[in-house]
N, C-alpha and C positions, 0 to 999 in steps of 0.2 A: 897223535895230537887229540887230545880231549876237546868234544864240540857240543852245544849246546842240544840239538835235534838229538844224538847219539845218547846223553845222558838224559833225556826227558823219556825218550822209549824205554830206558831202563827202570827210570823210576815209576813209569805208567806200568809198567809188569808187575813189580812190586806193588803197587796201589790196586791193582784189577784183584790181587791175592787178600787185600787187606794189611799187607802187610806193610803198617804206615813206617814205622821204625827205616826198617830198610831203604823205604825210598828216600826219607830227608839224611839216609848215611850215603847215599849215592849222590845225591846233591851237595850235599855238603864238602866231598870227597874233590867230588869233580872244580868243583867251585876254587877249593886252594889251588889248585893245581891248573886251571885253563886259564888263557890268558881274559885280558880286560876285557873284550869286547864280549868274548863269551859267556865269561861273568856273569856279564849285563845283561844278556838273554836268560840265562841259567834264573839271576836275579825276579823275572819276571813267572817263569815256570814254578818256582819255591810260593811265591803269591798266592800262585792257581791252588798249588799244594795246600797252604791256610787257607784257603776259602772252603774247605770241605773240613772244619771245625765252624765254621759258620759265623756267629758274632763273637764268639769267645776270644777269634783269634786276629778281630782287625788291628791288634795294636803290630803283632806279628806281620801284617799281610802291609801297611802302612811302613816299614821297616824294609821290606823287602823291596816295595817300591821307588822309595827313596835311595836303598842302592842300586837299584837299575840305572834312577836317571842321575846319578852321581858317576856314577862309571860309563855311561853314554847316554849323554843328556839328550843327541836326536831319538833316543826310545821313545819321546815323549810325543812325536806325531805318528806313533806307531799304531797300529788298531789293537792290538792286545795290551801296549799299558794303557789308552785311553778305556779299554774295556774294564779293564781289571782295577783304573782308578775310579769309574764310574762305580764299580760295583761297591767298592769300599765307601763311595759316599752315600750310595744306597741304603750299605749297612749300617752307618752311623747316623743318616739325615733322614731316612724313609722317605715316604713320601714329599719331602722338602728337599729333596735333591735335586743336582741339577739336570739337563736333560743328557741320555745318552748319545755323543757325536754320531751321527751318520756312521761316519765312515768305520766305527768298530761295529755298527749293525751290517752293516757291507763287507767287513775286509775280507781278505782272502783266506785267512786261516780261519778253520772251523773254531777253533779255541777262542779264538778273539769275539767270533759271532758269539758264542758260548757263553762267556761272561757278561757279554753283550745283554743278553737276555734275561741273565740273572739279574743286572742291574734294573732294567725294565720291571720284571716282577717285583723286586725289593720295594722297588719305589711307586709299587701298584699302578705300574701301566699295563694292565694284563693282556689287552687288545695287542697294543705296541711290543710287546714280550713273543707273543704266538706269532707274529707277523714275523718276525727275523727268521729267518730260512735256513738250518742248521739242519743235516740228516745225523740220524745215530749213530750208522757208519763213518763217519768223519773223524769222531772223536776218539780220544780214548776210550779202553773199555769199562776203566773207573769212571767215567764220566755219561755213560749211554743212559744207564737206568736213571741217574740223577737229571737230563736232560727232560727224560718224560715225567722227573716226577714235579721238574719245574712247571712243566708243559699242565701237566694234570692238575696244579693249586691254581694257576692263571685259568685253564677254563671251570674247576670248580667256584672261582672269584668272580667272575663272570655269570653264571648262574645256568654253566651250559654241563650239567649232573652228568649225564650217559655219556657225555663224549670223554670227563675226566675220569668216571670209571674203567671205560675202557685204556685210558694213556698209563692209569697207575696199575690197573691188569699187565700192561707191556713191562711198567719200570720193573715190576715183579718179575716176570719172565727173564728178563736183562741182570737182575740184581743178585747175591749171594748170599745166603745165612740169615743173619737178625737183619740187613739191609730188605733184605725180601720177605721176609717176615713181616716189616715195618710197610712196606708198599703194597705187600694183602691187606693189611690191617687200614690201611687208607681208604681200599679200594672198599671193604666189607662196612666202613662207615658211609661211604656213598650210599650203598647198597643200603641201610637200615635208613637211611634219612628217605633213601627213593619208596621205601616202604615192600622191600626185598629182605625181609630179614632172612627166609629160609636160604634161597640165595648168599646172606652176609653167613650166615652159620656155616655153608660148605666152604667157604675162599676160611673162615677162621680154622678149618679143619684143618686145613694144608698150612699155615701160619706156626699153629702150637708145633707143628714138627722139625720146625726149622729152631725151636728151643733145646739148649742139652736138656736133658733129664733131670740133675743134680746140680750142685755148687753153680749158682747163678750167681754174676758178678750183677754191679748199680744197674748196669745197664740193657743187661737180661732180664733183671726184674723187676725195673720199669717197665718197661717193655712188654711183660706178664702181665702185668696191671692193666697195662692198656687194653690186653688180649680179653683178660678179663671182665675188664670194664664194659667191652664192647659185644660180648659173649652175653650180659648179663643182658643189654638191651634186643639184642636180639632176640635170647628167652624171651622176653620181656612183651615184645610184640606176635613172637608165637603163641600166645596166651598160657605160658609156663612159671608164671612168678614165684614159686618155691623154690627151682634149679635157678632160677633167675638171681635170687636171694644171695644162694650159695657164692655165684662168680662174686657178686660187687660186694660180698663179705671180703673174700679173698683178694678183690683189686687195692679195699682201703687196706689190708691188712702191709700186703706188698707196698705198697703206698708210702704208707708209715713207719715200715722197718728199711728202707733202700732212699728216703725220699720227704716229701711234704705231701699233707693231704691235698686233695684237689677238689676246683669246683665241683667236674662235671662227675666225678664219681658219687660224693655229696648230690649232688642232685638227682642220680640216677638210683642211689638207695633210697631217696627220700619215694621216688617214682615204684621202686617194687614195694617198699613200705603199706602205699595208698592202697596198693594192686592186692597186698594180703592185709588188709583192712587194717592196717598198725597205724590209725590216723597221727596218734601224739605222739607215736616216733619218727614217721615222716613227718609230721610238723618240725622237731628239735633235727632231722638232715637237712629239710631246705632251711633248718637256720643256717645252717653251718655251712650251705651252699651261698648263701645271701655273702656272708662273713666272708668266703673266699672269692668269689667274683670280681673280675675284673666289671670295669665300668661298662663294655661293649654286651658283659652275662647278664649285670643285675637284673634288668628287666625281667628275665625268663625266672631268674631266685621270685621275684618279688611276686608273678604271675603264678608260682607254683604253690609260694605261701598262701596267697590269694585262695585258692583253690583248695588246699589241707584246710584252712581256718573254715573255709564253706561246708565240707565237710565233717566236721566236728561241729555246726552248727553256732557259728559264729562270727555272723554277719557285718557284723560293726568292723570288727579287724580289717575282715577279709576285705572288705571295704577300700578300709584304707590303705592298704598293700594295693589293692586291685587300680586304684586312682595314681599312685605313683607312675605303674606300669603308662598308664594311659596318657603320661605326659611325656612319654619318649616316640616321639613322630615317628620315628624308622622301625619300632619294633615290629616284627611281620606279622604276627597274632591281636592288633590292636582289634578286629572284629568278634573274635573270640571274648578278647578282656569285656568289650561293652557287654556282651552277653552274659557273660558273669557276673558285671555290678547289675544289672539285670535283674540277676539272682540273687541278689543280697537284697535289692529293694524290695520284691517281690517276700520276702522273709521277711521283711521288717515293716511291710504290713503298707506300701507304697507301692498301691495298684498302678497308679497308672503312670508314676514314673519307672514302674518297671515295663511296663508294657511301651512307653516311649522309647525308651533305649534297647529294649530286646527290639522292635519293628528296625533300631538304627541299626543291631547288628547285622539282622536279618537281610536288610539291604546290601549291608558290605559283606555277606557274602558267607557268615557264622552262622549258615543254616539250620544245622540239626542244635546248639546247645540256644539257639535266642527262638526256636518253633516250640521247645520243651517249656521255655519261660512260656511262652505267647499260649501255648495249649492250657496252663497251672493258672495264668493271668484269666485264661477265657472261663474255668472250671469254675473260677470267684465267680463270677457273675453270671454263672449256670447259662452260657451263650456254651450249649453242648454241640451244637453241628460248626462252629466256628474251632470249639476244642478239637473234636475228630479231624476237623480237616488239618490243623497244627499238629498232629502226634503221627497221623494218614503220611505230611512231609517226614516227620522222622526217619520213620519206618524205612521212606524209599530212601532217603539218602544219608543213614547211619550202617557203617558197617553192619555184615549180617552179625549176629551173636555176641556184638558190645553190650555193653551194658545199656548206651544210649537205645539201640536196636529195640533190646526187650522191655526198657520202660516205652517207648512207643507202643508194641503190641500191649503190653500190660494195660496202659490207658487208653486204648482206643477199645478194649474191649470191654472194659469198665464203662467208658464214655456209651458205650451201645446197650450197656445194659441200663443204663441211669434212663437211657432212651426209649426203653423197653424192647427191647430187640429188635427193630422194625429191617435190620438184615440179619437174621439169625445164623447165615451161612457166614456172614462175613465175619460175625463177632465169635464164630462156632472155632473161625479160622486164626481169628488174631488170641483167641483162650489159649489154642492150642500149641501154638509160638512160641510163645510166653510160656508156658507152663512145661513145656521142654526143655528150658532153661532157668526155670525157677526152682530152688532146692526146696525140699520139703519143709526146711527149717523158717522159711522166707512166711511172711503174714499174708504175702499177695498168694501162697500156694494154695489154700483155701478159698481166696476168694474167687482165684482161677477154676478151681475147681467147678464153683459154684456156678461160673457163669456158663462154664461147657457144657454143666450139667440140663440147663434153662434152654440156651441155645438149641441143645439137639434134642429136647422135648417139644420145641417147638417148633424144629425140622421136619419130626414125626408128626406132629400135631397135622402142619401144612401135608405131610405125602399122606397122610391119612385119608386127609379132603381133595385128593388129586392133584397137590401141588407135586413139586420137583425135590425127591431127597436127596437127603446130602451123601456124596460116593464118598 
């Protein structure tokens, strides 16, 4: 006698393989042949089955529900069809769904809890999703790595980074082939936003290998893209933007021949573009990142324009890209943005509304890019110990060997020399900064020159007369 438990372990073996075909030939099989009741279970298991196509396949998963409770309509105070019909409201209503019953967060089968959770998530109750009590051992084993990689979007929705790197580290471990592949690839984007790129470069190393080599189907070479794409950003923050270049050539290219362009790759060539000084071709990528954004990206397109037009020295635009930004309350960079329009006033020749709005940034907390206006704003009105102290903040809280880093040393040592050296060690030390990362082809490498040259004449000048020289 064909039973509902007995056919779902068979089809869970075939699913742990990948091998989808198989399992709805097993269900299927089973299905003509067991009686009603079990049907109706079976009915419910085939569900579970379409939920792992995802939204593609709610008209499918709708379908199978419908015969469950056609063939045993009490399935319908059961905790797995309440689960499994929460989830499909989830998928088609989002967040406008309704709530998930208790009792399929409680019931007794882990599966029921299972879907339970998904519905939660769907409908963005990420709290209420993590709260449902579900071990990985309970479930299938097509379904373990999927549990934590639920687990891992609800605590990355949440804003809790290190704990969902580590749950999509597990789904990776739990997972097989391009599924694992796909759950590195999760985990190495935590990692590059937590500002781990080297870290994201080594989880991408174990990633590319779980790719064949050759004949990549749609979904391997999406998939590539992604790898790519994510490759590129990591370069990207290594301080490598040439190899950086290369990946998000190859991600759009994959993109394009498997696929549709995408924001975030548009955006992230527009970002190696800036990095190898190609202004007005990252300008024409965050066009075309603007162009593809959904409404939750635009802001980051429009913030990015902002920032190419500034750089090509064209404040008016940048301006008005930069003011868009600044009308969306949730964007998380809004202290940044003021510190930019900032820098467009401060260019267009509007002291001291640039100086008002770099102090706003400055307060909310865009330290180092509204200290750089505030130091440019003080240089106007030759208030040079007000400059120093603004470039002095740079300094301490701009990465080492940014670019912001070295125009801090670059102007504070300038600011000292305008001063007449009155710390010759101090200015002997900010020349010296600077000018180890200034290329010789740069206008500042001369001037650097000049000022170490001043400085430590007047090191000597001082240990000549018994002062203290410079080691």
């Amino acid at each position: 006698m064909i039973d509902a438990a007995t056919t779902w372990h068979q089809a869970s073996a075939a699913l742990a393989g990948g091998d989808y075909d198989t399992a709805f030939e097993v269900m299927e099989h089973a299905m003509n042949e067991a009686s009603k009741g079990e049907r109706a279970r079976m009915a419910l298991y085939l569900a579970s089955i379409h939920t792992l196509y995802g939204d593609t396949a709610t008209e499918q998963m709708a379908a199978s529900l419908q015969e469950a409770r056609t063939l045993s309509p009490a399935l319908r105070t059961g905790g797995l069809y309440q689960a499994l019909s929460a989830e499909l409201d989830a998928r088609t209503r989002g967040p406008d769904a309704a709530a998930v019953p208790v009792a399929a967060r409680t019931d007794a089968d882990p599966l029921a809890r299972y879907h339970a959770l998904c519905a939660l998530a769907l409908s963005e109750r990420h709290q209420e999703a993590l709260d449902v009590q579900v071990a990985s051992t309970e479930l299938p084993e097509h379904l373990r790595w999927r549990l934590r990689s639920w687990q891992a979007d609800a605590q990355e929705q949440l804003g809790h980074t290190a704990d969902a790197v580590l749950l999509y580290a597990e789904a990776a471990h739990l997972a097989q082939g391009l599924d694992r592949a796909t759950m590195l690839q999760e985990q190495a984007a935590l990692l590059i936003q937590q500002g781990q790129p080297e870290n994201a470069k080594t989880v991408l190393d174990q990633a590319r290998l779980l790719y064949p080599a050759r004949g990549h189907g749609e979904e391997e070479a999406l998939g590539l893209a992604t790898w790519h794409y994510l490759r590129a950003q990591a370069l990207l923050n290594l301080g490598q933007p040439d190899a950086a270049y290369e990946m998000i050539r190859e991600a759009d290219r994959l993109e394009r021949a498997h696929g549709d362009p995408s924001y975030g790759v548009s955006l992230v060539r527009g970002q190696v573009l800036t990095q190898l000084g190609r202004q007005e071709e990252a300008l024409d990528a965050f066009g075309d990142a603007l162009k593809l954004a959904g409404e939750a990206d635009r802001p980051y397109a429009n913030h990015e324009l902002g920032v190419a037009l500034l750089d090509l020295d064209r404040p008016v635009e940048a301006r008005e890209k930069l003011e868009t930004v600044l009308a969306e309350a949730e964007y998380p960079y809004l202290p940044e943005v003021l510190a930019d329009i900032a820098e467009c006033d401060y260019r267009l020749g509007r002291l001291q509304e640039a100086q008002q709005t770099a102090e706003q940034a400055l307060a909310q907390g865009a330290v180092v890019p509204a200290s750089l206006v505030l130091g440019s704003v003080a240089m106007e009105y030759f208030q040079l110990d007000d400059a120093l102290e603004h470039y002095e903040r740079v300094i301490r809280e701009a990465a080492p060997d940014s670019r912001d880093w070295i125009t801090g040393h670059q102007m504070a040592a300038d600011v000292m020399a305008q001063q007449g050296f009155p710390d010759p060690s101090a200015a002997y030390a900010h020349a010296q900064q600077a000018l180890a990362s200034t290329p010789e082809s740069d206008d500042w490498h001369v001037t650097l020159q000049e000022h170490l040259r001043k400085a430590e004449a007047m090191l000597e000048q001082r240990g000549a007369q018994g002062g203290r020289m410079l080691n």
